[in-house]
TITIDREN-261314 format. One line per 10 residues: their letters; for each residue y, x, z of N, C-alpha, C. Coordinates in Angstrom, 3 decimals, decimal comma. Layout:
BEGIN
a	Y/X/Z/Y/X/Z/Y/X/Z | ...
//
This chain:
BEGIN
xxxxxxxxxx	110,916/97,130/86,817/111,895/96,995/85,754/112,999/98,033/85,934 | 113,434/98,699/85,098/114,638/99,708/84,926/115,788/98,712/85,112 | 116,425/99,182/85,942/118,113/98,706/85,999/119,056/98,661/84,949 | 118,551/99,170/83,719/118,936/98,542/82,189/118,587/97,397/81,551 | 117,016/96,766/82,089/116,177/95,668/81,348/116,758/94,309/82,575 | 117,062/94,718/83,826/117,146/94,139/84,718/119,081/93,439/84,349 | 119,824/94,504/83,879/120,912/94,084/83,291/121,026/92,929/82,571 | 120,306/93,435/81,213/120,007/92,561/80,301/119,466/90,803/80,693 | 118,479/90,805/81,908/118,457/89,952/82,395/119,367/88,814/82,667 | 120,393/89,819/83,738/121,577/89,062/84,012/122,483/88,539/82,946
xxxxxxxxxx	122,599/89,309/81,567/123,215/88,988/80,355/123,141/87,506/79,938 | 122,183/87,201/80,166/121,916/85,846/80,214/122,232/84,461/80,809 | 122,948/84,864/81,750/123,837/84,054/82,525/125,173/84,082/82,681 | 125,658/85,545/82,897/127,083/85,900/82,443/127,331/86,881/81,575 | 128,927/86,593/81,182/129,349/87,938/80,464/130,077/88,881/81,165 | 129,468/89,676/80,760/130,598/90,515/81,725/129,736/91,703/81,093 | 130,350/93,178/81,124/129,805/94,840/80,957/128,763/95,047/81,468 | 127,867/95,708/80,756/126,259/95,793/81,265/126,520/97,020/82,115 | 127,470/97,899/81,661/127,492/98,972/83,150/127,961/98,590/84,755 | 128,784/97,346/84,051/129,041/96,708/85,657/128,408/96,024/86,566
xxxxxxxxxx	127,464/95,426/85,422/126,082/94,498/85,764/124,847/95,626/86,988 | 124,918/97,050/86,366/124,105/97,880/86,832/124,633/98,419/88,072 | 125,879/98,480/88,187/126,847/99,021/89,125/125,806/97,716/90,536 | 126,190/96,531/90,264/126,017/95,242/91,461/125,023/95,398/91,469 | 124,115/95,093/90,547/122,386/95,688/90,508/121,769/96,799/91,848 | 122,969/98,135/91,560/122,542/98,563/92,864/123,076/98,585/93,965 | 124,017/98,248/93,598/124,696/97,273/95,388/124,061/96,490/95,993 | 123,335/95,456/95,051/122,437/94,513/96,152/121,185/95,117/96,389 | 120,699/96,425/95,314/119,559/97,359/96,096/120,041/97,633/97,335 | 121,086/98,256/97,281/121,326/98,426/99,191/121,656/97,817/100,036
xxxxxxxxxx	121,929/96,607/99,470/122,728/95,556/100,405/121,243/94,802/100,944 | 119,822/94,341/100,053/118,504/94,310/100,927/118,283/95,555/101,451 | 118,395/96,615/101,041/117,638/97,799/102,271/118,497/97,964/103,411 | 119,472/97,345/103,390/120,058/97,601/105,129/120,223/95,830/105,531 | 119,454/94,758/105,306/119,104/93,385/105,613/117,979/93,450/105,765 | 117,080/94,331/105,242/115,410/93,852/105,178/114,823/95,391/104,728 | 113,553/95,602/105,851/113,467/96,406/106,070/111,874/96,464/104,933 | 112,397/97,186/103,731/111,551/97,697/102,736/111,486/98,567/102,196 | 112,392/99,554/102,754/112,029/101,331/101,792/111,921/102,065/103,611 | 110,391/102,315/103,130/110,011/103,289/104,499/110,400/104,701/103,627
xxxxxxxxxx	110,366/105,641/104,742/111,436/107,039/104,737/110,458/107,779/105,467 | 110,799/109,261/105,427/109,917/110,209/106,218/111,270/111,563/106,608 | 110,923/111,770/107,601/111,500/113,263/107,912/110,766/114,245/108,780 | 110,448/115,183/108,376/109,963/116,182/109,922/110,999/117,085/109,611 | 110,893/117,416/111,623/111,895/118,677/112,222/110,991/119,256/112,594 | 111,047/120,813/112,722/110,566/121,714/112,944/110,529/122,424/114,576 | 109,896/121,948/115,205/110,221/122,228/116,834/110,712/123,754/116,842 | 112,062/123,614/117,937/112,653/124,769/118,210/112,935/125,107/119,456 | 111,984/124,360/120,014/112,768/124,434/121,893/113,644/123,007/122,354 | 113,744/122,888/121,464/115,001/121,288/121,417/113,791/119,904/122,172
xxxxxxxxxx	114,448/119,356/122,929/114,132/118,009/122,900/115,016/116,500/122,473 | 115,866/117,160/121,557/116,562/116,012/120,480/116,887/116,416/119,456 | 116,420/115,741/118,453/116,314/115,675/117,031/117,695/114,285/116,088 | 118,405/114,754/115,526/119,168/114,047/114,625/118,351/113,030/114,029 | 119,048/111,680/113,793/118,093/110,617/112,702/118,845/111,214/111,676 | 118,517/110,322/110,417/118,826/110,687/108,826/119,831/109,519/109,182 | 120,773/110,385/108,110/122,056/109,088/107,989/121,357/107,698/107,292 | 120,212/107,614/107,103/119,716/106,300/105,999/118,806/105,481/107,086 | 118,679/105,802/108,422/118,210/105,302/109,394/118,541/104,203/109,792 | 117,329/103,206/109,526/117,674/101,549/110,270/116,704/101,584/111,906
xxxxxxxxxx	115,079/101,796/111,357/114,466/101,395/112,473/113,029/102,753/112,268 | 112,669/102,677/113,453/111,691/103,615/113,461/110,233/102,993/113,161 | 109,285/103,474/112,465/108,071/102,922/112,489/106,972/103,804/113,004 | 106,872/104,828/113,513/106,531/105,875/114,304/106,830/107,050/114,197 | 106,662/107,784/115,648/106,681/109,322/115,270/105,221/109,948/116,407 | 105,466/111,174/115,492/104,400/111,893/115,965/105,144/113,275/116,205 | 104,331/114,428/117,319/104,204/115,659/117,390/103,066/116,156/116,393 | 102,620/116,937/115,837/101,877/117,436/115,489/100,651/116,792/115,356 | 100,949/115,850/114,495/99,465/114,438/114,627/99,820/113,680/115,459 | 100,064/114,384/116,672/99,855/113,119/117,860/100,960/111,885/118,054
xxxxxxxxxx	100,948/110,461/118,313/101,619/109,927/117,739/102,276/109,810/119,359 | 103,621/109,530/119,349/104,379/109,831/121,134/104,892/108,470/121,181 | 105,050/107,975/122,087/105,199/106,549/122,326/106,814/106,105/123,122 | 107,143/105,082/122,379/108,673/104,809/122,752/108,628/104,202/124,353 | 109,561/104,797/124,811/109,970/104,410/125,974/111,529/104,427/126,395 | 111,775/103,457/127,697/113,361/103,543/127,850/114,125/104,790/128,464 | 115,022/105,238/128,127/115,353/106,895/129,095/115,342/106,713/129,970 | 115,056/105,714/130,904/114,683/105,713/132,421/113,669/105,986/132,881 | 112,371/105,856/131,618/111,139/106,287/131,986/110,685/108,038/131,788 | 111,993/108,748/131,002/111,851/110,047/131,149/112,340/110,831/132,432
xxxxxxxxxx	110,944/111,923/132,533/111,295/112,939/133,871/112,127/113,518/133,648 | 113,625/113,737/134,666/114,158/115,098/134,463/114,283/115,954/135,233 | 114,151/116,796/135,349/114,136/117,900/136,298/115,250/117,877/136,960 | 115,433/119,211/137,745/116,723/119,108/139,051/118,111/119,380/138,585 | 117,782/119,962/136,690/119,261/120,431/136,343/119,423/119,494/135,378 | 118,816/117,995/135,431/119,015/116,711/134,658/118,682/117,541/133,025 | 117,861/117,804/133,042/116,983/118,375/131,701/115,379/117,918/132,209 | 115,345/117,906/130,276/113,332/118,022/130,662/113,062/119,710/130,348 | 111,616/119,681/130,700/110,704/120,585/131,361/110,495/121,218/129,260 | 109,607/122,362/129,116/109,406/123,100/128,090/107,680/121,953/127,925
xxxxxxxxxx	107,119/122,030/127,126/105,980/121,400/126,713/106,043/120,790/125,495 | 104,489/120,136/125,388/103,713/118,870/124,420/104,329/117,829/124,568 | 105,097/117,352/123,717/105,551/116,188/124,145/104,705/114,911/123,920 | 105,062/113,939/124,872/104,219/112,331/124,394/105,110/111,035/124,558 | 106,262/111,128/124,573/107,382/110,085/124,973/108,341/110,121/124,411 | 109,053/109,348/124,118/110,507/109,404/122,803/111,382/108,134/123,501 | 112,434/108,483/123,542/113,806/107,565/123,331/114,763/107,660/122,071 | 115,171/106,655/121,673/116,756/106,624/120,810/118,007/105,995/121,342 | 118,815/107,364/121,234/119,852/106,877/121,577/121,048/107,656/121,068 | 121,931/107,011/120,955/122,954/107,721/120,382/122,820/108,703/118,689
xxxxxxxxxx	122,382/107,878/118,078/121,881/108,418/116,540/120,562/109,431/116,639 | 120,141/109,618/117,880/119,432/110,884/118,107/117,709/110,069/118,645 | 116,755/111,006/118,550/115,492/111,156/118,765/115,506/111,826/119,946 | 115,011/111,712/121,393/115,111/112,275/122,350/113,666/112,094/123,195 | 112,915/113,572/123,403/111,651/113,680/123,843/111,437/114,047/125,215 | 110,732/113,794/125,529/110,087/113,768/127,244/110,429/115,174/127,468 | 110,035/116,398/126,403/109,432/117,585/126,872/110,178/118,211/125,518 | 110,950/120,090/126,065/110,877/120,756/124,967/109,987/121,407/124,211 | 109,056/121,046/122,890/108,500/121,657/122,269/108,702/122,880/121,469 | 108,346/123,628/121,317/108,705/125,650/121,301/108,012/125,715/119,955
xxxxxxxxxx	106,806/124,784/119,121/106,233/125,134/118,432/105,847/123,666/117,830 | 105,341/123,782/116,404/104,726/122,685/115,757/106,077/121,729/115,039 | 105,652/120,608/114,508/106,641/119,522/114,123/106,928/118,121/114,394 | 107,606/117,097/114,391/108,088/116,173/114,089/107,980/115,740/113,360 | 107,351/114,425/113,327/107,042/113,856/112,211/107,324/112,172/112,226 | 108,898/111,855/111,627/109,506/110,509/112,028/108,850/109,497/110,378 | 108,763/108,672/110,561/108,398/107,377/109,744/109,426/106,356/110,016 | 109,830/105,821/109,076/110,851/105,145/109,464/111,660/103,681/108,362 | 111,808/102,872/108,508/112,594/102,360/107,414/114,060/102,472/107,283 | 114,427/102,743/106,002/116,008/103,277/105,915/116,335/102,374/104,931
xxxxxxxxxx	117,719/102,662/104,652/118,176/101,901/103,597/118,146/103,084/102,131 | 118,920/102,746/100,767/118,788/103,488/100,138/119,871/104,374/99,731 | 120,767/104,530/100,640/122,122/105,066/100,812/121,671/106,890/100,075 | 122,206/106,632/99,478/122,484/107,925/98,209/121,134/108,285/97,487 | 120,067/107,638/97,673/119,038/107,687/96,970/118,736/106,886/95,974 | 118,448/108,067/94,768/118,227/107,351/93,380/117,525/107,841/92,601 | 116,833/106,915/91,441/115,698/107,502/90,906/116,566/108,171/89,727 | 115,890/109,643/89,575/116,915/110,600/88,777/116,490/110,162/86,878 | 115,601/109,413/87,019/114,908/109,943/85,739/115,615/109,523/84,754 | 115,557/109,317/82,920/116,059/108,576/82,007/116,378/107,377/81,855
xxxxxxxxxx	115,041/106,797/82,389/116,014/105,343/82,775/115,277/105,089/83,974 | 116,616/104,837/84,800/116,493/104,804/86,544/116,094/103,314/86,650 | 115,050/103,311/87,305/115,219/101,501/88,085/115,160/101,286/90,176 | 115,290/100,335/90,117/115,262/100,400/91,783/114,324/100,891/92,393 | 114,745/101,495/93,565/113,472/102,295/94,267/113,047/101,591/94,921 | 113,229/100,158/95,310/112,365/99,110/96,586/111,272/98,966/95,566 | 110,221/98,019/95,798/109,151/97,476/95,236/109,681/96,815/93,952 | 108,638/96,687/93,130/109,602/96,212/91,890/109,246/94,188/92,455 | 108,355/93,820/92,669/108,290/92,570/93,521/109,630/92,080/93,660 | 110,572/92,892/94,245/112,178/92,309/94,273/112,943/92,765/93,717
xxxxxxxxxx	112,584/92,930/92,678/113,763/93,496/91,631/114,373/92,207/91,012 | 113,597/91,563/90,973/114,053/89,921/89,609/115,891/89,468/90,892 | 114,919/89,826/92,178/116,146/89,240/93,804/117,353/89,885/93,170 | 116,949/90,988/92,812/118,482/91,788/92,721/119,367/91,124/91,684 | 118,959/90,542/90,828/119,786/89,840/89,571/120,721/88,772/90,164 | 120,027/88,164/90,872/120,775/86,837/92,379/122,166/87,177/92,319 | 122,182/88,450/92,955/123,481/88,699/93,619/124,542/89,364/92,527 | 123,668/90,354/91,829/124,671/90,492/90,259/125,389/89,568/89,852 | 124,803/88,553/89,443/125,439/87,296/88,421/126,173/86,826/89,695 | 125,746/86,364/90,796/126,621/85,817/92,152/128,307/86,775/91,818
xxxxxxxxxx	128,205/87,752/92,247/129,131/88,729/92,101/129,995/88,857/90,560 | 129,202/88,996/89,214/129,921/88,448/88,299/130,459/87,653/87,803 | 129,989/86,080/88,575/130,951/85,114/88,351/131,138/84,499/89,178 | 131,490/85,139/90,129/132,671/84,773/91,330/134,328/83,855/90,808 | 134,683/84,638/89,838/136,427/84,389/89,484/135,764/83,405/88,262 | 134,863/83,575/87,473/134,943/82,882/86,221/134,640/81,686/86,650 | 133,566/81,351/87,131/132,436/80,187/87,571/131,771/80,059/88,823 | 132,904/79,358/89,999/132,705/79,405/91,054/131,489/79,081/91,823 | 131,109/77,669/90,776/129,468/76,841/90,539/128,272/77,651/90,646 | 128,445/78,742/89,413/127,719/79,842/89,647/127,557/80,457/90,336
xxxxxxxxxx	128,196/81,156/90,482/128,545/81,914/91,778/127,805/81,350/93,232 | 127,998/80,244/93,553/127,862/79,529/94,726/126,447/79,636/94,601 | 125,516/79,076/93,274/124,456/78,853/92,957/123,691/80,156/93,244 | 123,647/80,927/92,600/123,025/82,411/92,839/123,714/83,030/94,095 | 124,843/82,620/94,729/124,695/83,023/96,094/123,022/82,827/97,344 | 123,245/81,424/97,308/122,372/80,702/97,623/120,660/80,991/97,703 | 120,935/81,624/96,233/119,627/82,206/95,652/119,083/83,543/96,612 | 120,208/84,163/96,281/120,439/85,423/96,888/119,878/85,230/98,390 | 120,765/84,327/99,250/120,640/84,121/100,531/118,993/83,829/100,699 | 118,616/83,131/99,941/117,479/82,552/100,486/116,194/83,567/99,851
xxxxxxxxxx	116,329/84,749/99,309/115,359/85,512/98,738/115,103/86,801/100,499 | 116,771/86,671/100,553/116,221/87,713/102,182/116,200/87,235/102,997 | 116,309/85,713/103,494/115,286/85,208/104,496/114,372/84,708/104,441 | 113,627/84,769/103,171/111,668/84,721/102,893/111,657/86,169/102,770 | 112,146/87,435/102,535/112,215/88,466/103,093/111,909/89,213/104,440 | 113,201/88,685/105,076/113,364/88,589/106,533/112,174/88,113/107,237 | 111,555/86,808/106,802/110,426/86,030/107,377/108,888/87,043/107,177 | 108,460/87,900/105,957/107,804/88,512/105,472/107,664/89,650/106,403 | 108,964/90,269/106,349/109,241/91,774/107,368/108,399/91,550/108,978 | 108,973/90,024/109,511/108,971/89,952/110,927/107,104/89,531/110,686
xxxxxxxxxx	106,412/89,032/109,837/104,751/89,235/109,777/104,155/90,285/110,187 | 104,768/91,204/108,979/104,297/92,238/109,205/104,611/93,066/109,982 | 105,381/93,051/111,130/105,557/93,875/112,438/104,887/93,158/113,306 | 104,455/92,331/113,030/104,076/91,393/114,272/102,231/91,729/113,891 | 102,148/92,000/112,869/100,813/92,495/112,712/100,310/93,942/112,619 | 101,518/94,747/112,556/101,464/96,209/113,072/101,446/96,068/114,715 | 102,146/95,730/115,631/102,544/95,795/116,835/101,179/95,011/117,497 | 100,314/94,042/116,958/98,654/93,820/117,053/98,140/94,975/117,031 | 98,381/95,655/115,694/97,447/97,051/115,912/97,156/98,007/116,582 | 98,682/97,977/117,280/99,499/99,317/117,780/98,767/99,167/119,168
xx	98,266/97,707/120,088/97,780/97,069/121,309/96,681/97,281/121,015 | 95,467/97,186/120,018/94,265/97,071/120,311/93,381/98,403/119,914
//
């Protein structure tokens, strides 16, 4: 649904400006993508000798990375070698830490790419076209109306308000509950 038809929706419960309606519309788009992890993201860096790479400012959680195909496996920075001048060595890398906003590899790679997967939120991303609708799945688009009308009649109709709070609340923890399945059935995969 376009974030115009999705307005109109909400019209139906309160009054209030359909541009303001669209405004909350995508507030609570971002307000689930940084609660519940549903817009996967991509970035590759271009190996330069570096063994740390910047995340994207839209960075929640990682869902893998790879070198050049090969997929490198998370570990704690205690499990990385460092040499005698507390650096790693030039190479292939196969090991990754995060820390400090950053991607940090076993080994400096001189050649090839980075290739992060990841779920982010939707912080400055938007669909450009004529008529824009949310970029999560449309599956939760109807969720997003919850928190609109919650938010529009806050001052008018506290009842309301309370009511589609509620709504709201309880759409991202059958969310929440959904997310933690399906990691729990990736992280099966990831073992066998």
């Amino acid at each position: 649904m376009t974030f115009d038809k999705l307005a109109d929706r909400c019209l139906l419960f309160v009054d209030e400006r359909k541009q303001m309606l669209i405004e909350l519309l995508k507030e609570a788009e971002l307000e689930m993508t940084r609660k519940c992890n549903m817009h996967e993201d991509t970035k590759t860096f271009t190996c330069d000798g570096s063994a740390s790479y910047g995340l994207p400012s839209n960075y929640k959680q990682i869902i893998h990375l790879q070198h050049d195909g090969n997929t490198l496996k998370a570990v704690s920075e205690n499990e990385i070698p460092f040499n005698s001048s507390n650096d790693v060595d030039s190479g292939t890398p196969s090991l990754y830490y995060i820390r400090n906003f950053g991607i940090h590899l076993d080994t400096k790679p001189s050649s090839g790419s980075i290739s992060l997967s990841y779920y982010g939120t939707v912080d400055g991303i938007q669909d450009g076209s004529s008529t824009p609708s949310p970029i999560i799945p449309e599956i939760y688009h109807r969720d997003l109306c919850d928190y609109a009308i919650s938010i529009a009649s806050a001052k008018s109709s506290p009842d309301l308000h309370l009511k589609y709070l509620q709504m709201w609340n309880n759409s991202l923890s059958e969310i929440k509950a959904e997310d933690a399945d399906r990691e729990l059935v990736h992280s099966v995969r990831r073992e066998v």
